[in-house]
C-alpha angles and dihedrals in degrees: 000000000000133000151143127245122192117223108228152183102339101354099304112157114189121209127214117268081228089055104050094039089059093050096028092237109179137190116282091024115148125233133187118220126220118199099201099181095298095335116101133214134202118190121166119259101226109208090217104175095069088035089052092046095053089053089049096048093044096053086041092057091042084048081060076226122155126231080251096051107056090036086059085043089052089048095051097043089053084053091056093045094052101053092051092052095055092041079055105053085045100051077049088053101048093047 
């Protein structure tokens, strides 16, 4: 797509309804903006921790866990991390 915006009163840019219906840009939305030598680029800002909060609540919920329990399951999975991690750096070690 190409079109033209035009800048206005105090910097304000509009974007195209087509646009923003294709990308479901709403209101309020945040943007970076990229200065590439003259071209600009606009890329969304995702706000991902309460993005991230929401999936984890919702597959916590389908999994029928507790609070409790997927906090012990983190817990337990950090454990076996952590010791594979360490039987790895010493089999690196010892090679």
């Amino acid at each position: 797509m190409d079109v033209t915006v035009q800048v206005r009163q105090r910097g304000t840019l509009t974007l195209p309804a087509q646009l923003r219906e294709r990308y479901s840009i709403k209101s309020g939305d945040t943007f970076r903006l990229v200065d590439l030598d003259g071209i600009f680029v606009l890329t969304p800002m995702t706000p991902m921790v309460p993005e991230l909060a929401r999936e984890i609540e919702r597959a916590r919920i389908e999994a029928g866990l507790s609070m409790e329990d997927m906090l012990k399951g983190l817990r337990e999975q950090r454990e076996r991390y952590t010791e594979e991690e360490a039987e790895r750096q010493y089999h690196e070690q010892i090679t």
